[in-house]
PDB file of N, H, CA, C and O in Angstrom:
ATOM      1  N   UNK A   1      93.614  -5.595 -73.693  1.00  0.00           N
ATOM      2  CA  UNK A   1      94.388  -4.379 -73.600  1.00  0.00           C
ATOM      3  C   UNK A   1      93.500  -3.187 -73.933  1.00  0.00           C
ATOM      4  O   UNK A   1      92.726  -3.287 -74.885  1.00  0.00           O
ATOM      5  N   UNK A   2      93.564  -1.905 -73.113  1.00  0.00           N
ATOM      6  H   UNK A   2      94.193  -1.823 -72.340  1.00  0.00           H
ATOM      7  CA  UNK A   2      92.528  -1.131 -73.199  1.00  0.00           C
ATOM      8  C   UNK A   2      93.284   0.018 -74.298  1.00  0.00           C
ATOM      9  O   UNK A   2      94.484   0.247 -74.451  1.00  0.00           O
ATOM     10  N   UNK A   3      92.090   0.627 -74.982  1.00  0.00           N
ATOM     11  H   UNK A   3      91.115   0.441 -74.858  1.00  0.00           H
ATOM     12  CA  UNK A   3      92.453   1.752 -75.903  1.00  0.00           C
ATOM     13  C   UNK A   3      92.908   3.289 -75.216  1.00  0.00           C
ATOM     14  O   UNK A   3      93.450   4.217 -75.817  1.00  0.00           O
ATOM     15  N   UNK A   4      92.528   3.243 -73.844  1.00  0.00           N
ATOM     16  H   UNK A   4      92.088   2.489 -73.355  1.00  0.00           H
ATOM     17  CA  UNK A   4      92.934   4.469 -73.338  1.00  0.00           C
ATOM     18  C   UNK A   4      94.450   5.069 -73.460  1.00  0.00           C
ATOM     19  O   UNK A   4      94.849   6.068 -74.059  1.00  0.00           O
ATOM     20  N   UNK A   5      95.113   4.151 -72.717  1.00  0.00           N
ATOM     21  H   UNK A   5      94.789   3.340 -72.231  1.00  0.00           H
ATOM     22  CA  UNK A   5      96.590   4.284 -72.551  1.00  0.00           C
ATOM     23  C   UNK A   5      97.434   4.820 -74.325  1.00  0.00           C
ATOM     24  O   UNK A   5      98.310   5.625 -74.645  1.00  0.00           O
ATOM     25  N   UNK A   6      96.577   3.864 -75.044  1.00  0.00           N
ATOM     26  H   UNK A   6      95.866   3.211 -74.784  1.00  0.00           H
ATOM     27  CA  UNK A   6      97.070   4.021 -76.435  1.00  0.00           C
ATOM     28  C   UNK A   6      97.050   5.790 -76.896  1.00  0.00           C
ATOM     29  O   UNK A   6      97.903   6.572 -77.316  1.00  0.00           O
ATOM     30  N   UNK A   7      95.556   5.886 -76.548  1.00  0.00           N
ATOM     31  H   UNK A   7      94.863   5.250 -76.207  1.00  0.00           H
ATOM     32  CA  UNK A   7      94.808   7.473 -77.094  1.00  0.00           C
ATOM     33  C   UNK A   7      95.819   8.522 -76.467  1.00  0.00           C
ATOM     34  O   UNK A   7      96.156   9.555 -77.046  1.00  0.00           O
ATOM     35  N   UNK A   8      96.324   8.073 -75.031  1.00  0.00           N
ATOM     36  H   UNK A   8      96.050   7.234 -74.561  1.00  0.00           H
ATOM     37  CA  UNK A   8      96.919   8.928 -74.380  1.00  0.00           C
ATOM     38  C   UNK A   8      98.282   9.077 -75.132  1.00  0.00           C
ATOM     39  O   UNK A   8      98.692  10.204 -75.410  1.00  0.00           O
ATOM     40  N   UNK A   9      98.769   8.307 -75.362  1.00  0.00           N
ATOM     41  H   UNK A   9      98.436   7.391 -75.136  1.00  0.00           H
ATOM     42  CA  UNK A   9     100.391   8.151 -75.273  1.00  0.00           C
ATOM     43  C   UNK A   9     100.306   9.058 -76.984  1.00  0.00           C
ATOM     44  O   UNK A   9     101.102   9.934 -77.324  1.00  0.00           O
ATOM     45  N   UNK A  10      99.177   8.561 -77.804  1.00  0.00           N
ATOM     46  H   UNK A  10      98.530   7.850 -77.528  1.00  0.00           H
ATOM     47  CA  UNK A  10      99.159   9.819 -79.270  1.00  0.00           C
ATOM     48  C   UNK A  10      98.754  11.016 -78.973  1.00  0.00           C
ATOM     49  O   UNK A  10      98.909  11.846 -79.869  1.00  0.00           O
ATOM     50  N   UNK A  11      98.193  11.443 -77.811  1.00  0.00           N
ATOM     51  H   UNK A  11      98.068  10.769 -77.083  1.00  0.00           H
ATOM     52  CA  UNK A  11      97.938  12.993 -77.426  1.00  0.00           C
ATOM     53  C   UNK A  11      99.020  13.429 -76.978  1.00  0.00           C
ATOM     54  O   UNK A  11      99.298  14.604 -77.218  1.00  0.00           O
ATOM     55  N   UNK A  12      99.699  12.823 -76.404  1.00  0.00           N
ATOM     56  H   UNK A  12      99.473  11.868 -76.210  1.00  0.00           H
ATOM     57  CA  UNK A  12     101.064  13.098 -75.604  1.00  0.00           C
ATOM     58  C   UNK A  12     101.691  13.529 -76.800  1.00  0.00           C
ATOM     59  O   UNK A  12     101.751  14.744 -76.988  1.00  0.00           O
ATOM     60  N   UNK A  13     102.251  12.625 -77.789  1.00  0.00           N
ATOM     61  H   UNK A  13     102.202  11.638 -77.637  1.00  0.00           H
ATOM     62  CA  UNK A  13     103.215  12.272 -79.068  1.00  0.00           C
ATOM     63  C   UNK A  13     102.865  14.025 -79.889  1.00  0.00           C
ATOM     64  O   UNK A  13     103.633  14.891 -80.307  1.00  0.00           O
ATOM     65  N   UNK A  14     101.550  13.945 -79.835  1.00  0.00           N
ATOM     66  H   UNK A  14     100.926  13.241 -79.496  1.00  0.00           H
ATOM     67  CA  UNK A  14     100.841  15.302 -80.847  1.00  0.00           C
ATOM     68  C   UNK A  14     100.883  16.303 -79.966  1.00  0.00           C
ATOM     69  O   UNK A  14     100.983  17.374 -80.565  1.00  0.00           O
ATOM     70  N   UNK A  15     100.841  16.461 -78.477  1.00  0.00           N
ATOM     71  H   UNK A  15     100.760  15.591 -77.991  1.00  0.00           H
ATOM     72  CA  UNK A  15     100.810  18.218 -78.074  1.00  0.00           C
ATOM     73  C   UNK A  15     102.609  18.430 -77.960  1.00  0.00           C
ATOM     74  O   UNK A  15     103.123  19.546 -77.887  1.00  0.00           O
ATOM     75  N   UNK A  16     103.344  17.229 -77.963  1.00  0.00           N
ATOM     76  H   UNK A  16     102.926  16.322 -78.022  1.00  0.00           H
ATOM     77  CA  UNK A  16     104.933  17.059 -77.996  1.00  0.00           C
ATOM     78  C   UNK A  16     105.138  17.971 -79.471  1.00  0.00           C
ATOM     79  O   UNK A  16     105.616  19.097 -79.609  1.00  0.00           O
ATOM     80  N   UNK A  17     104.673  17.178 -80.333  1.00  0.00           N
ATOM     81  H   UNK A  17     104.285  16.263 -80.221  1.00  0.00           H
ATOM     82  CA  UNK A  17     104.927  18.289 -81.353  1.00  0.00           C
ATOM     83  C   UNK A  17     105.027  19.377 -81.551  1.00  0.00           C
ATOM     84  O   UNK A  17     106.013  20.097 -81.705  1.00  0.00           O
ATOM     85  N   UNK A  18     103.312  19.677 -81.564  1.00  0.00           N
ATOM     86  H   UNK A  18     102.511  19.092 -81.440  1.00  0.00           H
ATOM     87  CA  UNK A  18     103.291  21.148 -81.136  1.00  0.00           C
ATOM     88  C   UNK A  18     104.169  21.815 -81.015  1.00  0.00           C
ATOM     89  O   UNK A  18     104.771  22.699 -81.626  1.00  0.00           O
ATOM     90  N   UNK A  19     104.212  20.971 -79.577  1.00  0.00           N
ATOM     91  H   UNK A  19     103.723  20.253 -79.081  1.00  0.00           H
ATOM     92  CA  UNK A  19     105.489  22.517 -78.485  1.00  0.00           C
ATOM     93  C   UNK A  19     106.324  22.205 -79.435  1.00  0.00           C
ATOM     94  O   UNK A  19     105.468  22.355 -80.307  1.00  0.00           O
ATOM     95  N   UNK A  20     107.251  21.900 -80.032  1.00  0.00           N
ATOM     96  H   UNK A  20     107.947  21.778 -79.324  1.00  0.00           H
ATOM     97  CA  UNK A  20     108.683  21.823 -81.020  1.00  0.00           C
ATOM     98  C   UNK A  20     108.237  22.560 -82.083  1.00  0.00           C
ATOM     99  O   UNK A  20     108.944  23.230 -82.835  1.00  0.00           O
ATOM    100  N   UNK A  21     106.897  22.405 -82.136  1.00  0.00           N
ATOM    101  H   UNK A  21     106.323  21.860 -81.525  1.00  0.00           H
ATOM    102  CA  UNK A  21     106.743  22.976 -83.909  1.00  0.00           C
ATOM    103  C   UNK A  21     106.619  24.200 -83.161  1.00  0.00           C
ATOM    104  O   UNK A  21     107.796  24.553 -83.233  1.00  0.00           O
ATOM    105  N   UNK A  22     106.140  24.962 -82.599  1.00  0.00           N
ATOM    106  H   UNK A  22     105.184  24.675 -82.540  1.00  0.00           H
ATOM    107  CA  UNK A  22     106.217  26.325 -82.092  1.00  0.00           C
ATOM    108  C   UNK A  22     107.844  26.699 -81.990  1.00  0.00           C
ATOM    109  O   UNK A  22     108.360  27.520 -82.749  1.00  0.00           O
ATOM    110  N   UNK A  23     108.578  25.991 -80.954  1.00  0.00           N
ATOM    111  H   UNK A  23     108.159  25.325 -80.337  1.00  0.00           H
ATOM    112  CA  UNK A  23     109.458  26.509 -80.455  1.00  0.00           C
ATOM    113  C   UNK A  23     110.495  26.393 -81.893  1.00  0.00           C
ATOM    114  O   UNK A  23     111.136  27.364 -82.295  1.00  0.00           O
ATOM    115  N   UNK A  24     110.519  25.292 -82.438  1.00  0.00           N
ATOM    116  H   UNK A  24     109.999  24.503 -82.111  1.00  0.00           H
ATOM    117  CA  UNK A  24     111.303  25.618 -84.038  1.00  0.00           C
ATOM    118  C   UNK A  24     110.777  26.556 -84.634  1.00  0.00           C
ATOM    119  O   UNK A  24     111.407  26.688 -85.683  1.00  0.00           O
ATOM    120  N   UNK A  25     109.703  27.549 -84.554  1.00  0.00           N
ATOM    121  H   UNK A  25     109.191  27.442 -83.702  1.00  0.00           H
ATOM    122  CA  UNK A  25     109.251  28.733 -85.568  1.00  0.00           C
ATOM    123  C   UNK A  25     109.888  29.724 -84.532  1.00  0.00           C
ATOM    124  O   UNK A  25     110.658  30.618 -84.882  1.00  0.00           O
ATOM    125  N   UNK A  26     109.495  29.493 -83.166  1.00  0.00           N
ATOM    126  H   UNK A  26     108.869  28.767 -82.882  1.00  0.00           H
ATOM    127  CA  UNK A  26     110.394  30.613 -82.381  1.00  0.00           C
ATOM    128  C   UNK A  26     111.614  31.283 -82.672  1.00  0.00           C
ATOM    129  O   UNK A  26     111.816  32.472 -82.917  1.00  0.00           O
ATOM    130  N   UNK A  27     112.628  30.027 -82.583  1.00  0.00           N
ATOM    131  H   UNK A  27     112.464  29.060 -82.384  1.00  0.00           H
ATOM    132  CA  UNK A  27     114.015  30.047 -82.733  1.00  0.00           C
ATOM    133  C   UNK A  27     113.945  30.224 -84.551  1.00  0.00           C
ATOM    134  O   UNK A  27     115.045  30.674 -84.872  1.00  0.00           O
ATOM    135  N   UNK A  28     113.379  30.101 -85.368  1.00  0.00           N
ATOM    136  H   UNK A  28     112.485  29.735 -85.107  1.00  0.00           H
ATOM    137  CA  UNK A  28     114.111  30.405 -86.922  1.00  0.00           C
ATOM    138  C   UNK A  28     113.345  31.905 -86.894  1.00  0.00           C
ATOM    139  O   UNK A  28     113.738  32.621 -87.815  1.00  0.00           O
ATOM    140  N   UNK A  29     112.466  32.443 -86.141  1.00  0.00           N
ATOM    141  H   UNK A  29     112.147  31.861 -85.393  1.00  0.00           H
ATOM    142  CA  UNK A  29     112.227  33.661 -86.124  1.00  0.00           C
ATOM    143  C   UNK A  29     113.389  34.549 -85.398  1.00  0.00           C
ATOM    144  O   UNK A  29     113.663  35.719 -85.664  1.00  0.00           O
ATOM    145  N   UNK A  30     113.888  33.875 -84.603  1.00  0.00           N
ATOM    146  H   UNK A  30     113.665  32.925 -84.386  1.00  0.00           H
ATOM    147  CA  UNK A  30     115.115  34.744 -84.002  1.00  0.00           C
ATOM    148  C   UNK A  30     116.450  34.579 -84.582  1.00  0.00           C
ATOM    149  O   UNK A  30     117.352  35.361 -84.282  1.00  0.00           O
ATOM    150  N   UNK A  31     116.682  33.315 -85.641  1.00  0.00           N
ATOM    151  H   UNK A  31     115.949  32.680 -85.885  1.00  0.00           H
ATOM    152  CA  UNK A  31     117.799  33.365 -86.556  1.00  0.00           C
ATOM    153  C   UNK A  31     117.387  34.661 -87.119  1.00  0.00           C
ATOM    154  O   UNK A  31     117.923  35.671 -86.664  1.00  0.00           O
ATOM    155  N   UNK A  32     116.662  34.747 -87.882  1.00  0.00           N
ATOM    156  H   UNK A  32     116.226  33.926 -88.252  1.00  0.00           H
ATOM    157  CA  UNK A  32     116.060  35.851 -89.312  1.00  0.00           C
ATOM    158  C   UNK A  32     116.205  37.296 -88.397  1.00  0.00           C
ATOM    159  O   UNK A  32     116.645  38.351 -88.853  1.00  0.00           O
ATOM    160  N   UNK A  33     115.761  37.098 -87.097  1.00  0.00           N
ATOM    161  H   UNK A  33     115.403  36.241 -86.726  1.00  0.00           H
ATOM    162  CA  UNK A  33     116.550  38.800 -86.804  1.00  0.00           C
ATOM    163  C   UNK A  33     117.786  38.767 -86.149  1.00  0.00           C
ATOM    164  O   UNK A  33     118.172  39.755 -85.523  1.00  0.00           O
ATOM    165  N   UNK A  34     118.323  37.941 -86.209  1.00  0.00           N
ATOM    166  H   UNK A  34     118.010  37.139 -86.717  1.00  0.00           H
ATOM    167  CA  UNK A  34     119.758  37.944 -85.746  1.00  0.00           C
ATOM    168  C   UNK A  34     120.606  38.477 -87.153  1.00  0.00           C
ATOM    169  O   UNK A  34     121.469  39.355 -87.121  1.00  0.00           O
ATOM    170  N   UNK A  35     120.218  37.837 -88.240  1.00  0.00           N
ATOM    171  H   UNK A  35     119.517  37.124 -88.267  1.00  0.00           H
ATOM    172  CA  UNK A  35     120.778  37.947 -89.280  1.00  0.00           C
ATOM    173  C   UNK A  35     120.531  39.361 -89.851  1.00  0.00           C
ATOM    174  O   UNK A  35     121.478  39.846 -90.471  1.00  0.00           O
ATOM    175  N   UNK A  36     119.388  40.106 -89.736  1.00  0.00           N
ATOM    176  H   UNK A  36     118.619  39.711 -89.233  1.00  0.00           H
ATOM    177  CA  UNK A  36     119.192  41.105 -90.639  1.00  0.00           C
ATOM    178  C   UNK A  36     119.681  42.504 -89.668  1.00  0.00           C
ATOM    179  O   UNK A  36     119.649  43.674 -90.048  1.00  0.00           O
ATOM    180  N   UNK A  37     120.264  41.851 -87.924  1.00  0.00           N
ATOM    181  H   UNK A  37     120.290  40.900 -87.615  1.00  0.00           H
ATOM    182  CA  UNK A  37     121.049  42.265 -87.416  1.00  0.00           C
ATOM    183  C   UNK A  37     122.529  42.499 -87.452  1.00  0.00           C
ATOM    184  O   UNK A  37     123.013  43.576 -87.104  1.00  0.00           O
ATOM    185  N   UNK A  38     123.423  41.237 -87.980  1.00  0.00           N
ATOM    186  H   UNK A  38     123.030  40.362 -88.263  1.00  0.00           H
ATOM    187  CA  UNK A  38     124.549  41.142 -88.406  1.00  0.00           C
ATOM    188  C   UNK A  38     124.796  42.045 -89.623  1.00  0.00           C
ATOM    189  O   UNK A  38     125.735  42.841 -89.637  1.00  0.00           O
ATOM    190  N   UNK A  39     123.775  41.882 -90.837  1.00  0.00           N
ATOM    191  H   UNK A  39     123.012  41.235 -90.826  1.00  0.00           H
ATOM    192  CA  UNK A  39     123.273  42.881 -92.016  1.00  0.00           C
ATOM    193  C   UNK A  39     123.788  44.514 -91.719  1.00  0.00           C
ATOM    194  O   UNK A  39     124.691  45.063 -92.350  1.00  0.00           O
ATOM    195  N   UNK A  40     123.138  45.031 -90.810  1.00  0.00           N
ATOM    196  H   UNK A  40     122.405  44.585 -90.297  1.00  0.00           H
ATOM    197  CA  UNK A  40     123.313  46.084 -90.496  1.00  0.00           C
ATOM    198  C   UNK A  40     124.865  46.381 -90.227  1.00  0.00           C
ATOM    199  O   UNK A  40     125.634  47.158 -90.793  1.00  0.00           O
ATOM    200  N   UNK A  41     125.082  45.351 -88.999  1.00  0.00           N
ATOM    201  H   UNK A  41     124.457  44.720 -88.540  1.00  0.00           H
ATOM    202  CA  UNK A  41     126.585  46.137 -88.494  1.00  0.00           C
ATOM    203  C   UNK A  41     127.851  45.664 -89.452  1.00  0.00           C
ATOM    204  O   UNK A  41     128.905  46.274 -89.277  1.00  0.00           O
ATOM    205  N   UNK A  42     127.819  44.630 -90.442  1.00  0.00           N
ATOM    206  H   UNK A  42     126.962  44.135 -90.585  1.00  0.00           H
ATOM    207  CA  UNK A  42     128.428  44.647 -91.431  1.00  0.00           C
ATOM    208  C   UNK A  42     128.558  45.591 -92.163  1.00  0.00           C
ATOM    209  O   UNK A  42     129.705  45.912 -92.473  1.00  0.00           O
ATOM    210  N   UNK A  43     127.419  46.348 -92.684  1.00  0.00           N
ATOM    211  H   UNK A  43     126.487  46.087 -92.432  1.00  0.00           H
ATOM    212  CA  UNK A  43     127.277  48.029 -93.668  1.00  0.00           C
ATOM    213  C   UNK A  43     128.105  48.719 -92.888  1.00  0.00           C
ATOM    214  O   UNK A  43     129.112  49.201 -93.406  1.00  0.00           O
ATOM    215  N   UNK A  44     127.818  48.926 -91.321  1.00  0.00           N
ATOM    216  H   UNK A  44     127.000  48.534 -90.901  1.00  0.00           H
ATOM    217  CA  UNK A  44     128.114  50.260 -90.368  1.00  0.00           C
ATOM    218  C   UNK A  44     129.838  49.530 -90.385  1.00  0.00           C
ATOM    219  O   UNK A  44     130.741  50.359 -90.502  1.00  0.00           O
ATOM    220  N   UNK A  45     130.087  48.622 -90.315  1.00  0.00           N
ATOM    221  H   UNK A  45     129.353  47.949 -90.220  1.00  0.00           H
ATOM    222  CA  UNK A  45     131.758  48.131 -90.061  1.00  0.00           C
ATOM    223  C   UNK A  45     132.130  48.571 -91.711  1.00  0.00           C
ATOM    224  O   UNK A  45     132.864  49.547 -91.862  1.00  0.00           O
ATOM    225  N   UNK A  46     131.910  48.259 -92.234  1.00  0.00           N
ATOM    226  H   UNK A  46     131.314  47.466 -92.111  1.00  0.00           H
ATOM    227  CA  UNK A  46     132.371  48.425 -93.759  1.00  0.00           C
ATOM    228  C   UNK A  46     132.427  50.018 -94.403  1.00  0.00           C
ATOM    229  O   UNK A  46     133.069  50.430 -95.369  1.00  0.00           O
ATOM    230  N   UNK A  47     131.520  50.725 -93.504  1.00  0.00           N
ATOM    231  H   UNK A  47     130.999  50.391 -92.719  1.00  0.00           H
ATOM    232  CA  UNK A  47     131.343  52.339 -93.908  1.00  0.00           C
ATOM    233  C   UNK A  47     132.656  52.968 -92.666  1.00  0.00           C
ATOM    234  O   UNK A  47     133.419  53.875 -93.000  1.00  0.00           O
ATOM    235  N   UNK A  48     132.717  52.370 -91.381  1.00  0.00           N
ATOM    236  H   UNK A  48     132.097  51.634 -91.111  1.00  0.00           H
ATOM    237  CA  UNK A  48     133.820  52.674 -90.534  1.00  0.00           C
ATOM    238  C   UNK A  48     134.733  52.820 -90.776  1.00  0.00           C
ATOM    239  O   UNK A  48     135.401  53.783 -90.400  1.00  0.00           O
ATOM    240  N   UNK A  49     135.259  51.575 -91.776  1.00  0.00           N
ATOM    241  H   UNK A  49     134.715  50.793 -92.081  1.00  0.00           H
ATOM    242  CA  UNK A  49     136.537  50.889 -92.213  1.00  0.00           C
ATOM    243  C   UNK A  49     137.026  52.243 -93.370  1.00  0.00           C
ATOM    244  O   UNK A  49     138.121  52.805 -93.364  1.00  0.00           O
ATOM    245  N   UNK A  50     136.008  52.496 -94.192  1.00  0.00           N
ATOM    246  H   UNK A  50     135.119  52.039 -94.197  1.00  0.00           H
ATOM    247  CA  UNK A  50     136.222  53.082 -95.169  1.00  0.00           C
ATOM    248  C   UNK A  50     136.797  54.942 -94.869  1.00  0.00           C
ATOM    249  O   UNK A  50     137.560  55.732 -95.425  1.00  0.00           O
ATOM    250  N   UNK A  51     135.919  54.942 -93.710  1.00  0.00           N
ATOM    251  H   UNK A  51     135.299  54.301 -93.258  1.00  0.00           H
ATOM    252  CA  UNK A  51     136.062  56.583 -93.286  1.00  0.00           C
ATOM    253  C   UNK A  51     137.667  56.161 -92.693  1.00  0.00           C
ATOM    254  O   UNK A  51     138.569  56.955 -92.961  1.00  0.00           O
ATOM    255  N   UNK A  52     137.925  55.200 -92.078  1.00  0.00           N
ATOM    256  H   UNK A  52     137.193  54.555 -91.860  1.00  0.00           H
ATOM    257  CA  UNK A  52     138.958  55.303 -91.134  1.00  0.00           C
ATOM    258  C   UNK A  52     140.343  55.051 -92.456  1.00  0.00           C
ATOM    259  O   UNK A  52     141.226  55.893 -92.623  1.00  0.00           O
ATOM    260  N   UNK A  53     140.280  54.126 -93.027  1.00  0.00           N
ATOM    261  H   UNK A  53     139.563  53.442 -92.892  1.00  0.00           H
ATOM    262  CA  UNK A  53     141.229  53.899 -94.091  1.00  0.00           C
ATOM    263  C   UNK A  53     141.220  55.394 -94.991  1.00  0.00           C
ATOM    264  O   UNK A  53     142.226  55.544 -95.686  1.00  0.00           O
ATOM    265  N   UNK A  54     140.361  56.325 -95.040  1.00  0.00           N
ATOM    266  H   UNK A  54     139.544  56.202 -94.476  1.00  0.00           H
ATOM    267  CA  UNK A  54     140.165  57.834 -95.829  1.00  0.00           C
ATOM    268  C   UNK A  54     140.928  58.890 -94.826  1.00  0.00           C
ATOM    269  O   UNK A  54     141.572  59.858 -95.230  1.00  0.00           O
ATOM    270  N   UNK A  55     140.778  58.604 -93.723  1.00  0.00           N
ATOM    271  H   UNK A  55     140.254  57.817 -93.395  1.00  0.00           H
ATOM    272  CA  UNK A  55     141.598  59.745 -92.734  1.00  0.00           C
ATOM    273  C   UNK A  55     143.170  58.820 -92.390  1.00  0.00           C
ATOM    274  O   UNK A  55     144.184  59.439 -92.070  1.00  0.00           O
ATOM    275  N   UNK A  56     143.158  57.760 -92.478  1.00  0.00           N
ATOM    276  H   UNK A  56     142.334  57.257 -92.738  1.00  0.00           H
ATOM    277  CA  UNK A  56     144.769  57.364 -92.453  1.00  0.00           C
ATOM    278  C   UNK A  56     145.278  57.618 -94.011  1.00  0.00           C
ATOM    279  O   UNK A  56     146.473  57.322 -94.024  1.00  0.00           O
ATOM    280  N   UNK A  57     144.955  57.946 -95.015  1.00  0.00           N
ATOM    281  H   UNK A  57     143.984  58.186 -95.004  1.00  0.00           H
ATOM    282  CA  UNK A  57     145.346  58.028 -96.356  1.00  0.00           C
ATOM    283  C   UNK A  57     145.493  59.136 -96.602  1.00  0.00           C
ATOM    284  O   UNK A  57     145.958  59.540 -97.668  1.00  0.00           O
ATOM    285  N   UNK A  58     144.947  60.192 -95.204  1.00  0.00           N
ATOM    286  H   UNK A  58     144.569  59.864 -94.338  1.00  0.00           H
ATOM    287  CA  UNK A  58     145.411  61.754 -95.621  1.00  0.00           C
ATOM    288  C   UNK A  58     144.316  62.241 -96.264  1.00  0.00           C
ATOM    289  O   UNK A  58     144.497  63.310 -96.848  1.00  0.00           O
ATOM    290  N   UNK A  59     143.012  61.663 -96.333  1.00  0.00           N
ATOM    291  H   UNK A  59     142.865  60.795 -95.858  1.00  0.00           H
ATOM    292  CA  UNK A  59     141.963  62.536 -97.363  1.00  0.00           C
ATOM    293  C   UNK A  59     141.220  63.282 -96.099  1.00  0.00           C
ATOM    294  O   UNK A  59     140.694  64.381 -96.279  1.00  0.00           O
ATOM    295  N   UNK A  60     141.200  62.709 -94.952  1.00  0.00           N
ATOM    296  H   UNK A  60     141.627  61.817 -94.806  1.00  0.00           H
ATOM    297  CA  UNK A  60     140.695  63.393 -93.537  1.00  0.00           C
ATOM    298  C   UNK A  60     140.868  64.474 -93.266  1.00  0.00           C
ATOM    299  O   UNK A  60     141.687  65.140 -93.899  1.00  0.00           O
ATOM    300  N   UNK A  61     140.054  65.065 -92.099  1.00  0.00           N
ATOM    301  H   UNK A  61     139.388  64.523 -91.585  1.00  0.00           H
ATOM    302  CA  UNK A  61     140.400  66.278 -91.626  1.00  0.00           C
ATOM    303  C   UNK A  61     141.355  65.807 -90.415  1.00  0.00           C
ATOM    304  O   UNK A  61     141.247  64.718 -89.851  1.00  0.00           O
ATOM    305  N   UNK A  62     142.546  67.048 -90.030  1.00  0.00           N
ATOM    306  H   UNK A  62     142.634  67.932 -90.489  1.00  0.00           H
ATOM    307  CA  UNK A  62     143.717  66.836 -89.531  1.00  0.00           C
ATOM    308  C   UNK A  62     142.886  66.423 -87.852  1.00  0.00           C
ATOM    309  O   UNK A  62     141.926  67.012 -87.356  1.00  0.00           O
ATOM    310  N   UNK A  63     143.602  65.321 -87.320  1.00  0.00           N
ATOM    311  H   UNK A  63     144.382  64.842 -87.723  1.00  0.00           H
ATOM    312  CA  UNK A  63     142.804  65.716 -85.886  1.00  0.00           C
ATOM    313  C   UNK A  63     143.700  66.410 -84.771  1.00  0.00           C
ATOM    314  O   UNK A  63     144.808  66.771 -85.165  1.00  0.00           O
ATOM    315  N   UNK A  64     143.464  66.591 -83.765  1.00  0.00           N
ATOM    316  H   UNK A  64     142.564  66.297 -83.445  1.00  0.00           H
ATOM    317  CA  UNK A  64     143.864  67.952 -82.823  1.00  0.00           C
ATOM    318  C   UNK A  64     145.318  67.707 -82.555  1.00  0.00           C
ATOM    319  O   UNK A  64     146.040  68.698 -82.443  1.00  0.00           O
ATOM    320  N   UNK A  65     145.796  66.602 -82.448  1.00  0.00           N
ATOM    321  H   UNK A  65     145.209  65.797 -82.540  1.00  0.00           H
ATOM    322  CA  UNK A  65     147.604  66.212 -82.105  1.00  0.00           C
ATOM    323  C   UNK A  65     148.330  66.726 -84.085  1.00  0.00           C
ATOM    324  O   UNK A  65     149.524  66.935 -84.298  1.00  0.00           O
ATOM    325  N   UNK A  66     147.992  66.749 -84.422  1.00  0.00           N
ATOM    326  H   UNK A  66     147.022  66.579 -84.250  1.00  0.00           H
ATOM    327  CA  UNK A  66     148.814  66.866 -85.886  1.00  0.00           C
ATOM    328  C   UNK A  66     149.074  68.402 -85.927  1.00  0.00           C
ATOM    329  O   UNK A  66     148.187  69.073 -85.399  1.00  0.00           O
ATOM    330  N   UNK A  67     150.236  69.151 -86.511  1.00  0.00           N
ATOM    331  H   UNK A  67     150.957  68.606 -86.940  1.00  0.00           H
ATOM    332  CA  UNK A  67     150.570  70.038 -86.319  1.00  0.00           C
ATOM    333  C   UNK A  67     149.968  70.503 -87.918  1.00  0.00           C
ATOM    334  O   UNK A  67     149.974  69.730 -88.876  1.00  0.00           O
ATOM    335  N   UNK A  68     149.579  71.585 -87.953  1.00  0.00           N
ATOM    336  H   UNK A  68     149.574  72.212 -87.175  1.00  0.00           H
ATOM    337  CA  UNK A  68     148.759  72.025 -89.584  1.00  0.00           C
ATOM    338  C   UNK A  68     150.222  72.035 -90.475  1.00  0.00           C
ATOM    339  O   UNK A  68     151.295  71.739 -89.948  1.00  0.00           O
ATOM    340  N   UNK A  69     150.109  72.358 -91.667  1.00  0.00           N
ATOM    341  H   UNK A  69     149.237  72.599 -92.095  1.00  0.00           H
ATOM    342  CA  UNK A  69     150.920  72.109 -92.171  1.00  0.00           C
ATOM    343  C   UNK A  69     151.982  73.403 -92.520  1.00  0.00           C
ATOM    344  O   UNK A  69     152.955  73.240 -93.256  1.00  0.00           O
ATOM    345  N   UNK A  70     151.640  74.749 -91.864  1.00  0.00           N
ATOM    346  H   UNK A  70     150.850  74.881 -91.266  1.00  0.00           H
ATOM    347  CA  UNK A  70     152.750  75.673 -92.190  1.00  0.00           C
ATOM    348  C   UNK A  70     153.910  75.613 -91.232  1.00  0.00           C
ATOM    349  O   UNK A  70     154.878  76.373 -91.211  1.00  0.00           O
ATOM    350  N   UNK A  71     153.583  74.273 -90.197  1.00  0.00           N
ATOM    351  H   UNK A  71     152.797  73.656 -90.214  1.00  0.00           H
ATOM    352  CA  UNK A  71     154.590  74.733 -89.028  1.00  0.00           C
ATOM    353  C   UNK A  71     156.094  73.795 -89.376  1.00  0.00           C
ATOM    354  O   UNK A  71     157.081  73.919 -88.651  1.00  0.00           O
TER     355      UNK A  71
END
């Protein structure tokens, strides 16, 4: 039985890796900006929420349909 086929089939096994070990750093590099993406629009939803719950509570400025208040 010859050693070639053997050598081959562990070069195969090892550049197989590789590619996974790359493409698993790929993809956990694109978790980590997905996440510090979600990060963001969580703050911007949570600062929204807050302005919008401040102008339904009456601390807002009146908007253009509301009649001012001497009428």
């Amino acid at each position: 039985m010859s050693t070639a086929p053997s050598g081959q089939r562990i070069t195969a096994l090892e550049e197989e890796i590789s590619h996974l070990t790359r493409v698993n750093e790929e993809l956990s590099d694109e978790i980590s900006s997905q996440w510090k993406r979600i990060d963001v629009l969580e703050k911007a939803v949570k600062q929204f929420k807050l302005r919008l719950d401040a102008v339904e509570g009456g601390e807002g400025i009146l908007s253009e349909n509301t009649k001012p208040p001497h009428w």
